[in-house]
C-alpha positions as a LaTeX table, in Angstrom:
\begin{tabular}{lrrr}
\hline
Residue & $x$ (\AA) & $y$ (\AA) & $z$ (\AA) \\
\hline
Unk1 & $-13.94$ & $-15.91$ & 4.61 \\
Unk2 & $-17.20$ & $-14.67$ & 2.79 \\
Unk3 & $-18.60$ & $-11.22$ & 4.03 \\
Unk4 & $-15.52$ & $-9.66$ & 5.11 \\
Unk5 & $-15.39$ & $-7.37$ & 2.61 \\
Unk6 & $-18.53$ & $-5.45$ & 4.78 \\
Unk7 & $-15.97$ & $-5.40$ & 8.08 \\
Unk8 & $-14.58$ & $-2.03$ & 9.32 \\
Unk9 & $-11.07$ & $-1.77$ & 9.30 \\
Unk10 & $-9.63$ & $-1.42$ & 13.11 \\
Unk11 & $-8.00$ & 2.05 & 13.60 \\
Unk12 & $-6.23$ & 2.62 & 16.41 \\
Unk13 & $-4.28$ & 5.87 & 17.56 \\
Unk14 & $-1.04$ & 5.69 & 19.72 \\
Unk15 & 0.56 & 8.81 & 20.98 \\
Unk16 & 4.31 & 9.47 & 20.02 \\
Unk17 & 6.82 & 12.54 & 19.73 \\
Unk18 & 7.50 & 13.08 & 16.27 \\
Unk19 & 10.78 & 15.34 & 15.55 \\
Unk20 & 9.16 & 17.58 & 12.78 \\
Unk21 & 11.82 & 20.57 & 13.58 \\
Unk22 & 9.11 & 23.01 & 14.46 \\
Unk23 & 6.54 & 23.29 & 17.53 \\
Unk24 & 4.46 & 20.76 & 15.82 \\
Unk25 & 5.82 & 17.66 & 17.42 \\
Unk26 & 2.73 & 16.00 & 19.31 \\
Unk27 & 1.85 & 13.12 & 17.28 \\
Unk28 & $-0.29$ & 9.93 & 16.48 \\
Unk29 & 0.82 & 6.71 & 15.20 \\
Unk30 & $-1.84$ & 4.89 & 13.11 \\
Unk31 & $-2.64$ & 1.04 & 13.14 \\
Unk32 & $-5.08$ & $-0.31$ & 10.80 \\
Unk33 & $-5.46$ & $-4.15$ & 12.26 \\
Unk34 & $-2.62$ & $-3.94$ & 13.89 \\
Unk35 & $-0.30$ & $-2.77$ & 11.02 \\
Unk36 & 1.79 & 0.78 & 11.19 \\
Unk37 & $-0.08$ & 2.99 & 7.92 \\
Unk38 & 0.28 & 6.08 & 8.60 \\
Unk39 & 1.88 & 8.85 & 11.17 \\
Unk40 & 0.35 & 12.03 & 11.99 \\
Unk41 & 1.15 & 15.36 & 13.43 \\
Unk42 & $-0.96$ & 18.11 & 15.35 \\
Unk43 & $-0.11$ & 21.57 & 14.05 \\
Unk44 & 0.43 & 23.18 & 17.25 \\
Unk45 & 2.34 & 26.29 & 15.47 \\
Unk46 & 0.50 & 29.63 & 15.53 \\
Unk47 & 1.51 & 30.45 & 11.97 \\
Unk48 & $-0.89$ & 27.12 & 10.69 \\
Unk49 & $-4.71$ & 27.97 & 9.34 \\
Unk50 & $-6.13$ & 25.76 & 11.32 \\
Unk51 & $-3.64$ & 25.87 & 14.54 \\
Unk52 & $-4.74$ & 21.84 & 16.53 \\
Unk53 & $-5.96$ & 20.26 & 13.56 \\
Unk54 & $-4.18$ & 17.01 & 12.06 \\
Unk55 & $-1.33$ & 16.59 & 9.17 \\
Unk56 & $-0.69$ & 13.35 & 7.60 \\
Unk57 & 3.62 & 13.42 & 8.05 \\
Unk58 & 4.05 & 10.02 & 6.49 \\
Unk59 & 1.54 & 7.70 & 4.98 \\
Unk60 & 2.66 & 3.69 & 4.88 \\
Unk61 & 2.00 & 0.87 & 2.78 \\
Unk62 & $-1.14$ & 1.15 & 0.97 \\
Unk63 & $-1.03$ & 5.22 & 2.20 \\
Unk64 & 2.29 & 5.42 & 0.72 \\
Unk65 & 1.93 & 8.75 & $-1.75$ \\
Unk66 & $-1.88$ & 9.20 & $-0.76$ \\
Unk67 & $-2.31$ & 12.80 & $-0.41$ \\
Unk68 & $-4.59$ & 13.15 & 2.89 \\
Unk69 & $-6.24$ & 16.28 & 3.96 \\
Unk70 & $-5.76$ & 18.53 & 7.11 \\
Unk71 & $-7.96$ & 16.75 & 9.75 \\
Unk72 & $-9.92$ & 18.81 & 12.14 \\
Unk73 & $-10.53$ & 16.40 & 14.57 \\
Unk74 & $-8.84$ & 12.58 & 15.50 \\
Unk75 & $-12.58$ & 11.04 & 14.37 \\
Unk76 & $-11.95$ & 12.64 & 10.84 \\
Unk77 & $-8.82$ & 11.47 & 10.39 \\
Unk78 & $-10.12$ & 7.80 & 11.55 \\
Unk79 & $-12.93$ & 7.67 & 9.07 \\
Unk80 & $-10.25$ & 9.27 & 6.41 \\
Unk81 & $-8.70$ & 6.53 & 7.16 \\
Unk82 & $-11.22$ & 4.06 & 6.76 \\
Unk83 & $-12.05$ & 5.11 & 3.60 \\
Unk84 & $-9.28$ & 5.12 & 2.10 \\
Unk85 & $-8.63$ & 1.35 & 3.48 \\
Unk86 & $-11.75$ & $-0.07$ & 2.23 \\
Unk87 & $-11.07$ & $-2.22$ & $-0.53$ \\
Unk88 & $-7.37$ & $-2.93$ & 0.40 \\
Unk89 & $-6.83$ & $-6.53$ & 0.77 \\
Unk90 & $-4.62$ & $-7.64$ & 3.64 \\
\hline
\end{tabular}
């Protein structure tokens, strides 16, 4: 279909344990349009520079081997996200 090149993809967050052996086990799964792309992991551990911000554990698909960065925030790991989507075809 013509212009959807222009559409955002859908990112959705669902909340999951993730068994990281270390205090750093609340976690996020990602869905772009419904499809499992990445997991992430808040780095809840006081020995981490930047103790609540985000970690990429495991990137999926077209995220598989992308090197993300530490996300302060939920928001910057959703427009990471987006980003890094755009031009994926699916």
């Amino acid at each position: 279909m013509a212009g959807q090149d222009n559409v955002e993809p859908l990112v959705v967050f669902q909340p999951i344990s993730v068994d990281t052996a270390s205090p750093d086990q609340t976690g996020m799964l990602v869905m772009v349009n419904g499809l499992l792309v990445a997991v992430l992991a808040r780095l809840d551990a006081p020995w981490h520079e930047c103790p609540g911000a985000w970690h990429m554990e495991a990137g999926l698909g077209p995220l598989m081997g992308v090197r993300a960065p530490v996300f302060d925030t939920l928001q910057d790991a959703r427009r990471w996200v987006r980003r890094s989507m755009q031009g994926q075809a699916r």
